[in-house]
N, C-alpha and C positions, 0 to 999 in steps of 0.2 A: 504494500500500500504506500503509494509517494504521498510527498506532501501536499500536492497540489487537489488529488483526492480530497483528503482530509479536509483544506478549506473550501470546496463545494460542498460536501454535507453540513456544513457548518454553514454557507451561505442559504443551505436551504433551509433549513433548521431554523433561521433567523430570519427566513420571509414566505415561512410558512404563515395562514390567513391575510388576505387582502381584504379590505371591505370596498362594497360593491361603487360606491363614492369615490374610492381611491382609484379604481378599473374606470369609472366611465369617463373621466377626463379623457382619458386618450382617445376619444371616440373622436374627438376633432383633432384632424389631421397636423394641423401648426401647434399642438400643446409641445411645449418645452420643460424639460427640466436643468436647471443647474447645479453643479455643485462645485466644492473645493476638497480638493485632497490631499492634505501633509502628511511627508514624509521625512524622517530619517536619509533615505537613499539619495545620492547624488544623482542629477536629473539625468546625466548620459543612463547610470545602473536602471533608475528606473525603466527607460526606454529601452531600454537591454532584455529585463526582467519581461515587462511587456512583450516584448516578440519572441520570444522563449516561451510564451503561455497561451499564442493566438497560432490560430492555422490560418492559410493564406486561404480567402475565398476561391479561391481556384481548385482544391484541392480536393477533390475524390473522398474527403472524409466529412466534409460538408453539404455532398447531396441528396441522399437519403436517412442517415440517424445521427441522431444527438448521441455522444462521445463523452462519457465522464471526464477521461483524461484530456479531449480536447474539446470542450463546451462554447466556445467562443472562437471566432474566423474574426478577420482583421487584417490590418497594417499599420506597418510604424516607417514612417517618415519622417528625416530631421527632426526636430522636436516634436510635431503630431504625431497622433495614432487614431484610427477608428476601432470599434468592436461593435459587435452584435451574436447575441445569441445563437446559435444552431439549436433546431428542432428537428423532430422526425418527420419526412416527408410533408416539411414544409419549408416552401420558400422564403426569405424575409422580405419581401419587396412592402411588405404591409406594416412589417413592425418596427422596434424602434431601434436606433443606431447610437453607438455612445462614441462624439469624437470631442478631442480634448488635445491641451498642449502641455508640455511640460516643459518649469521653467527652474531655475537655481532659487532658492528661499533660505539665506543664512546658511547655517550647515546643512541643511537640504534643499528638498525643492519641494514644489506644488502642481499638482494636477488642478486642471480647470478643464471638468468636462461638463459639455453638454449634450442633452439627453433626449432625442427626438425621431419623428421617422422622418426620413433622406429629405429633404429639401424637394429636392426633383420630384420624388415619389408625390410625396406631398401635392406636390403644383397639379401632377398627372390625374391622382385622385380624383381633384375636384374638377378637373378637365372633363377627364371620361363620367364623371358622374351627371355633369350636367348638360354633355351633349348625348346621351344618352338616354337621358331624361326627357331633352327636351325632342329626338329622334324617335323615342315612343309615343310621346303624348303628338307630333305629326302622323304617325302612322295610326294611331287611334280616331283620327279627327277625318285624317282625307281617304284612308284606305279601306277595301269595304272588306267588310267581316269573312275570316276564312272560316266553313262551316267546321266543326260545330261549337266551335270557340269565337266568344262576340272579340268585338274589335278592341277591346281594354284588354286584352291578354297580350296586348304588346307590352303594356307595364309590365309582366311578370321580370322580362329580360333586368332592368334595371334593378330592380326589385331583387333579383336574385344574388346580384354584385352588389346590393346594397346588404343583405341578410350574409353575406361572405366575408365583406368588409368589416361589419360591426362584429361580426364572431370572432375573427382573428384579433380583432383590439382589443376585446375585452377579454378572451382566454386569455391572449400573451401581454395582458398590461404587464405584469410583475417582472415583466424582461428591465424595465427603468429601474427596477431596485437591485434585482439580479447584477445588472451592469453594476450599478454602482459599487454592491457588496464584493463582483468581482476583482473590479480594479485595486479597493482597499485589503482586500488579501493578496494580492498579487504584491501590492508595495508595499508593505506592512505595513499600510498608516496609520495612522492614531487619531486624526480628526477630518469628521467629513462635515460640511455645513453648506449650505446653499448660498450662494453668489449671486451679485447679479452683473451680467454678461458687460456692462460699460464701467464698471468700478473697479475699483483695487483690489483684489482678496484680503488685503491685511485689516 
């Protein structure tokens, strides 16, 4: 059993119950979270530590099951790094992404990650949701009914990426604290608190 083990059972162990309040935030696509992460570690180790604990999203171990010893796919770049959870036989394009920078803080440094789904994805989201929307509710209005289904059985289609969208946010909300719980065992930190994205951490 590595050590790496050990602090997943312990990050689940520690975010076992969500209440359903805490899950439906993320039902909107731009919810953010922020935090701060201090550490002991100098900020190169840290970003060292980090890519030593993520598998590259490319990787054949990220397309069909979730991996105790590799739970999180990623990259570390000069001072950034992103991460996201691995699940079984599902892809993340809907869940949330944790990217962050890291900088020197006294004898250590600090993570400043933030906690959301992709930007882009985001944008696409509400793209595909409202042309979609709005390509059924045409084809309800000018197209004549194919038997034996009336003509509002075009909403189903949206309907159905709407009922898909809201499952996956709300099962994998706890990916936002998962991430967060992740990084802090990964660096050994000692204090996490929430930031906000134009100010100083100190």
């Amino acid at each position: 059993m590595n050590e790496r083990d050990t602090l997943l059972r312990r990050s689940r162990t520690t975010l076992a119950g969500m209440h359903f309040r805490e899950r439906i935030v993320w039902l909107n696509p731009f919810h953010t979270e922020h935090v701060t992460i201090r550490t002991d570690l100098a900020a190169d180790a840290c970003l060292e530590v980090l890519r030593a604990a993520i598998v590259s999203r490319y990787s054949p171990r990220t397309w069909f099951a979730a991996d105790d010893q590799w739970p999180v796919m990623g990259a570390v770049s000069g001072k950034t790094f992103w991460i996201q959870r691995i699940h079984t036989l599902e892809r993340p394009w809907l869940l949330q992404q944790g990217t962050g920078v890291v900088e020197p803080d006294g004898s250590g440094s600090v993570a400043r990650v933030r906690i959301a789904m992709k930007p882009v994805n985001a944008v696409l989201v509400v793209a595909v949701g409202v042309i979609s929307s709005v390509a059924a509710l045409i084809a309800a209005l000018w197209s004549p009914p194919f038997a034996p289904w009336p003509s509002i059985a075009w909403a189903l289609w949206p309907l159905a990426g709407l009922a898909k969208y809201s499952t996956d946010r709300l099962w994998w909300a706890g990916d936002a604290r998962y991430l967060q719980q992740f990084t802090v065992d990964a660096l050994g930190a000692s204090q996490r608190r929430p930031w906000h994205p134009y100010q100083s951490a100190s």
